[in-house]
C-alpha positions in Angstrom: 126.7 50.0 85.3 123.9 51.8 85.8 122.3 54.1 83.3 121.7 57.7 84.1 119.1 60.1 82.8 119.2 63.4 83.5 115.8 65.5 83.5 114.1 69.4 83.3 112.2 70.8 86.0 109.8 73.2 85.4 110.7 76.8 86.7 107.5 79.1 86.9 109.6 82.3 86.6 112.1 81.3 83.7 110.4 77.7 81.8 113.2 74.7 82.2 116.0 74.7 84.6 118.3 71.2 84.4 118.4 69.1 87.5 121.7 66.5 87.6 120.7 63.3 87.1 120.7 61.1 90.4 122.6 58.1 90.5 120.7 54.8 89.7 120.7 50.7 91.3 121.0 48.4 88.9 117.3 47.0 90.1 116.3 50.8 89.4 115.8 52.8 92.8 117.8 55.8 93.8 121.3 54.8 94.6 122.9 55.4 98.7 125.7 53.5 98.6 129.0 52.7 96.4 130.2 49.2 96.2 133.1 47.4 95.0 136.8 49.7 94.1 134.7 50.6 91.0 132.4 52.7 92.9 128.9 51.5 91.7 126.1 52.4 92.5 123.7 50.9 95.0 120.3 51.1 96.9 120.8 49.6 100.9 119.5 46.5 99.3 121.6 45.4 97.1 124.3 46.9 99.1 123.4 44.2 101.5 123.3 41.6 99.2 126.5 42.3 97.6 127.9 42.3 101.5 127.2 38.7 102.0 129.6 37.0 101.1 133.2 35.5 101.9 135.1 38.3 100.3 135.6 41.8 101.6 133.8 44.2 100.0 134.5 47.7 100.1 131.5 50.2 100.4 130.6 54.1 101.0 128.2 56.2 101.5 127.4 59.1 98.6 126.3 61.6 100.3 129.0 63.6 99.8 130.4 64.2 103.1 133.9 62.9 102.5 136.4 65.9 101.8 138.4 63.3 99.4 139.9 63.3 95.5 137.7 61.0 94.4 
């Protein structure tokens, strides 16, 4: 799994705000896509890579759009 730091921004008017932390590849860029029925996270990369193979593999976008429980 991916580790996931969360971080301050600096707000001129009030000092430090907290910003979520973004989801995280495994190979360390900013993660688009969740792969496998564990939802990980992925960059379009490794999503690729993890694509290529015999077996299906089950993959979503997380931007958020879907209107779903989970």
């Amino acid at each position: 799994m991916a580790k996931i730091i969360g971080y301050r921004k600096p707000n001129p008017t009030k000092g430090f705000t907290f910003q979520p932390p973004a989801p995280r590849c495994g190979c360390g860029r900013l993660a688009e896509f969740e792969v496998y029925e564990h939802h990980e996270p992925h960059c379009r990369t490794c999503m690729l890579e993890a694509v290529d193979c015999s077996v299906s593999v089950l993959v979503r976008r997380m931007d958020g759009g879907y209107d779903d429980a989970s």
